[in-house]
C-alpha positions as CSV (number, residue, x, y, z in Angstrom):
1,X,196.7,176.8,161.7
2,X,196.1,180.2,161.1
3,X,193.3,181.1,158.5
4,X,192.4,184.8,157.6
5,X,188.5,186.0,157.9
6,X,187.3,188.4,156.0
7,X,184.8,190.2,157.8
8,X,181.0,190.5,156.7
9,X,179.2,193.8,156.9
10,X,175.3,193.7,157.5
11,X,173.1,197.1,157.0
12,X,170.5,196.7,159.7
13,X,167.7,199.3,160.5
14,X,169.4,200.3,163.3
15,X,172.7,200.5,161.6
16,X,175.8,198.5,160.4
17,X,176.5,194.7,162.0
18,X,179.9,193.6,161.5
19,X,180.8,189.9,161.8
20,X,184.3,189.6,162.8
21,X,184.2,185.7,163.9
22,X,182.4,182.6,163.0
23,X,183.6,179.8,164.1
24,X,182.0,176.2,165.3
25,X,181.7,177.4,168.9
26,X,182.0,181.4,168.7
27,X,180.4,184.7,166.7
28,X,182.5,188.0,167.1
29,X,180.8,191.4,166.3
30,X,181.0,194.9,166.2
31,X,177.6,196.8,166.0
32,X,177.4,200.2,164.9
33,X,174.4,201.7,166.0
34,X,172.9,205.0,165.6
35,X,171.4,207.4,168.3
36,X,167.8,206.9,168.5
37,X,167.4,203.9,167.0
38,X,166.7,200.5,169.0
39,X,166.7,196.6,168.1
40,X,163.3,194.5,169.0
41,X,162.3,193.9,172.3
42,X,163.3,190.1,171.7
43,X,164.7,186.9,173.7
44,X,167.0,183.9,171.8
45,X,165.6,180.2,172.4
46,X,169.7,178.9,172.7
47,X,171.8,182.1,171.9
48,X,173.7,183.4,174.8
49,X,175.6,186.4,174.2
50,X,177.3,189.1,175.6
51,X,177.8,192.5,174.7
52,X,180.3,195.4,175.8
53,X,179.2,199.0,174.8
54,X,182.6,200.3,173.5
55,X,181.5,204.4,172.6
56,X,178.6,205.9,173.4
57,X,175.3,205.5,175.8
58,X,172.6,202.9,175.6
59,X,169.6,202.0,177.2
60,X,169.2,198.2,177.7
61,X,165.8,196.8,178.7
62,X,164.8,193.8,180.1
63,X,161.6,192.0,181.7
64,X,161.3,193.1,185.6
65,X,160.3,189.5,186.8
66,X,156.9,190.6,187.2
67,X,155.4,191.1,183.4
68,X,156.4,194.6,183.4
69,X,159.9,195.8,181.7
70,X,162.9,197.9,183.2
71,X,165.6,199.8,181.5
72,X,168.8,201.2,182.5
73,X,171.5,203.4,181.1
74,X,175.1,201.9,179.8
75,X,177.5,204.2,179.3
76,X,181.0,203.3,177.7
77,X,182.7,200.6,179.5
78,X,179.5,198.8,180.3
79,X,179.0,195.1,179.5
80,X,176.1,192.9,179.9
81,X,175.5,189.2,179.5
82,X,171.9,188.0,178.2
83,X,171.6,184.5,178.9
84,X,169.4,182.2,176.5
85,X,165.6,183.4,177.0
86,X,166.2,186.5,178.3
87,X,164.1,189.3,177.1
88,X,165.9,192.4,175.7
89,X,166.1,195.2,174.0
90,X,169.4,197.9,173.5
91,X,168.5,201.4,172.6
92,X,171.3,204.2,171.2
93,X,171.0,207.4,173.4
94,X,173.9,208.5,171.2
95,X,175.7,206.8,168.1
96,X,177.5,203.9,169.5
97,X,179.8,200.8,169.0
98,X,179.5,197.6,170.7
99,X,181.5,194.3,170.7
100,X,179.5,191.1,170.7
101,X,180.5,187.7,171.5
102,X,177.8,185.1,171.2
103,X,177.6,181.5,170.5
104,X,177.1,180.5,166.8
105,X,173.2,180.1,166.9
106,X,171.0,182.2,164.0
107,X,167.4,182.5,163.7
108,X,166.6,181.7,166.9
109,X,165.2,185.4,167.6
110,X,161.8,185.1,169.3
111,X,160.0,189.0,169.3
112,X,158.3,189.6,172.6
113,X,156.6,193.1,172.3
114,X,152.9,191.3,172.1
115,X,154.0,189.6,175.3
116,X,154.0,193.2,176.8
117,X,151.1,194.8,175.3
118,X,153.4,196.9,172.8
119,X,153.1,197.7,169.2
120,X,156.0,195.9,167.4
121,X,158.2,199.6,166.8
122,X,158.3,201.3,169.7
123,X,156.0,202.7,172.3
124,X,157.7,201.2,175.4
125,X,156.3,202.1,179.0
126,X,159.3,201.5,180.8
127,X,160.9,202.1,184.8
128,X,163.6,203.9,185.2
129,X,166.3,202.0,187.7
């Protein structure tokens, strides 16, 4: 059976989250985001999601394996997939749009800039790859 969704809109710091899906085993979403603004430095205890950076250039970060964080440049066409306890963080170079697909798991956000030594808004010593 078909069923119509109407789609919820989220203001976020960052920008606008859209929530295009929810369903038992899926979330869809479109983020909005605009240039020079960043999410937490964060990891999910079961959320698994992937996102696809549809317009615009991003910087995603992520822990280096050795207590130390890198961070690399997306450009549009760029999609990455953050597994359950993966630490992350996406940063908007320029105003951009990404799709999200995720599994349907909320408040399960765990922040991680103490685990780093950072301040809980920005300040991040980063490398370059």
């Amino acid at each position: 059976m078909i069923e119509r969704y109407e789609p919820k809109h989220l203001q976020r710091d960052w920008g606008v989250e859209t929530f295009i899906a929810a369903t038992a085993t899926y979330l869809g979403k479109i983020l909005r985001m605009r240039a020079g603004t960043k999410g937490g430095l964060q990891k999910h205890v079961q959320k698994d999601e992937t996102f696809y950076l549809h317009e615009g250039r991003a910087l995603v970060r992520g822990d280096n394996g050795h207590g130390g964080l890198f961070e690399v440049e997306m450009s549009s066409g760029t999609a990455y997939h953050i597994p359950a306890g993966t630490v992350h963080q996406v940063e908007a170079i320029t105003d951009c749009v990404f799709f999200e697909c995720s599994t349907p798991v909320y408040d399960d956000r765990v922040r991680c800039e103490a685990d780093y030594g950072l301040p809980e808004e920005g300040g991040l010593p980063t490398t370059r790859t």
